[in-house]
C-alpha positions as a Python dict, from the first residue, in 0.01 Angstrom:
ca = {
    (1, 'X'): (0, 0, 0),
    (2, 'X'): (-145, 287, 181),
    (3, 'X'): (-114, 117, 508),
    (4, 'X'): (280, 120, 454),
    (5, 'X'): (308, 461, 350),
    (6, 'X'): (129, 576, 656),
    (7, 'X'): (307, 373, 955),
    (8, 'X'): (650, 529, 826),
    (9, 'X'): (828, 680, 1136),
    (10, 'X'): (790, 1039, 1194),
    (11, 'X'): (1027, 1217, 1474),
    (12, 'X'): (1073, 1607, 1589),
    (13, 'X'): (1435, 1714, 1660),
    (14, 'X'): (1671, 1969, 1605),
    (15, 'X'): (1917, 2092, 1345),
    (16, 'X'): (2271, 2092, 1444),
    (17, 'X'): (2423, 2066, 1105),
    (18, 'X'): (2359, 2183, 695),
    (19, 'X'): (2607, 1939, 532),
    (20, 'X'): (2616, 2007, 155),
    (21, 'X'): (2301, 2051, -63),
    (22, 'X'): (1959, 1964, 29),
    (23, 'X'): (2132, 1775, 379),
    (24, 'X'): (2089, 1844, 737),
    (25, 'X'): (2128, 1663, 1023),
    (26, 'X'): (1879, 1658, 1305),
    (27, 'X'): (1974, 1550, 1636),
    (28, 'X'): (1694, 1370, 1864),
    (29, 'X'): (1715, 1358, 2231),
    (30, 'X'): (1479, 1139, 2436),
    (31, 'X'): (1470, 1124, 2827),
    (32, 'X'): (1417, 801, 2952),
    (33, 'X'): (1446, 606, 3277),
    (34, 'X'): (1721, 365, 3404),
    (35, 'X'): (1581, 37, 3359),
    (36, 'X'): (1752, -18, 3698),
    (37, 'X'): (1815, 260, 3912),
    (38, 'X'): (1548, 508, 3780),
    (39, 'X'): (1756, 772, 3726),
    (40, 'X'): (1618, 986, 3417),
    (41, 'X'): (1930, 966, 3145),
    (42, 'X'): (1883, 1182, 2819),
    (43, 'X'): (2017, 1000, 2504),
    (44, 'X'): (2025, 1132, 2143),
    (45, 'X'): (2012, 1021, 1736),
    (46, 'X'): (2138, 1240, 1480),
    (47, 'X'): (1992, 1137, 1110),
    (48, 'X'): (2070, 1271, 807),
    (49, 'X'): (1781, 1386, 613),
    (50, 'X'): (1682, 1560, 247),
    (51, 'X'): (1556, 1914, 225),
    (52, 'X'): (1460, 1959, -113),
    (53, 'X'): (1399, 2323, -114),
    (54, 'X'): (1696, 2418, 157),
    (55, 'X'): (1508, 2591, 441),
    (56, 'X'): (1591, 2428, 729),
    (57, 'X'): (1887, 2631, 901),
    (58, 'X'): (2058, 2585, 1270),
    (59, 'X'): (1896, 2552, 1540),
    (60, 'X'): (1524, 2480, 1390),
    (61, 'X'): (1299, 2250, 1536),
    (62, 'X'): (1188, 2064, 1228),
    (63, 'X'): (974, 1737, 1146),
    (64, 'X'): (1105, 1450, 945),
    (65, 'X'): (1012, 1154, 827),
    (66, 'X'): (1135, 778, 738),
    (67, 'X'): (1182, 772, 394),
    (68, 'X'): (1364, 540, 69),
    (69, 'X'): (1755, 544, 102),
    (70, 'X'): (1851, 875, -41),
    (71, 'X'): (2224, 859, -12),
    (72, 'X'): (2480, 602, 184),
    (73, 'X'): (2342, 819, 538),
    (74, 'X'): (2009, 979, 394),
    (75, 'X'): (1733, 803, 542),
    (76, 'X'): (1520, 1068, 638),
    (77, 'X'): (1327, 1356, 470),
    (78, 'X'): (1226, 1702, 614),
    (79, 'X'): (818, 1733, 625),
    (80, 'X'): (793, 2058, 794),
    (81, 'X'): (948, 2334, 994),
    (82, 'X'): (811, 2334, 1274),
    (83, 'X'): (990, 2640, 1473),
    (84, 'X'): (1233, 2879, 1371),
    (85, 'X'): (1556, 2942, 1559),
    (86, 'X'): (1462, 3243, 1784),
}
């Protein structure tokens, strides 16, 4: 049981979004290489995740992780904040 709890999926990303109560949305860019031609190409995710206590503003980095199904698009939970928008 413990074993599950601890391989959940844990990502670092950006807010770009407080939609309603206790929702943000974090957007997740990666930079990866062309499986062909090599060139570096920058993709990005945006989740939908809780925060239970509505700290999380725009433009924090924050830390979330893969939780239950909150919601139809809530998949996601806020663990920590872990830089303030400057």
């Amino acid at each position: 049981m413990t074993d599950s709890r601890n391989s959940r999926k844990v990502r670092t990303g950006v807010v770009t979004s407080v939609s309603g109560a206790k929702t943000i949305v974090v957007t997740i860019t990666e930079r990866k290489r062309h499986p062909k031609y090599g060139k570096m190409m920058t993709s990005s995710k945006k989740l939908h995740a809780h925060d239970e206590e509505c700290t999380a503003g725009v433009g924090d980095t924050v830390r979330v992780m893969e939780t239950r199904p909150m919601s139809k698009m809530k998949r996601w939970r806020l663990i920590e904040l872990v830089e303030r928008a400057k």
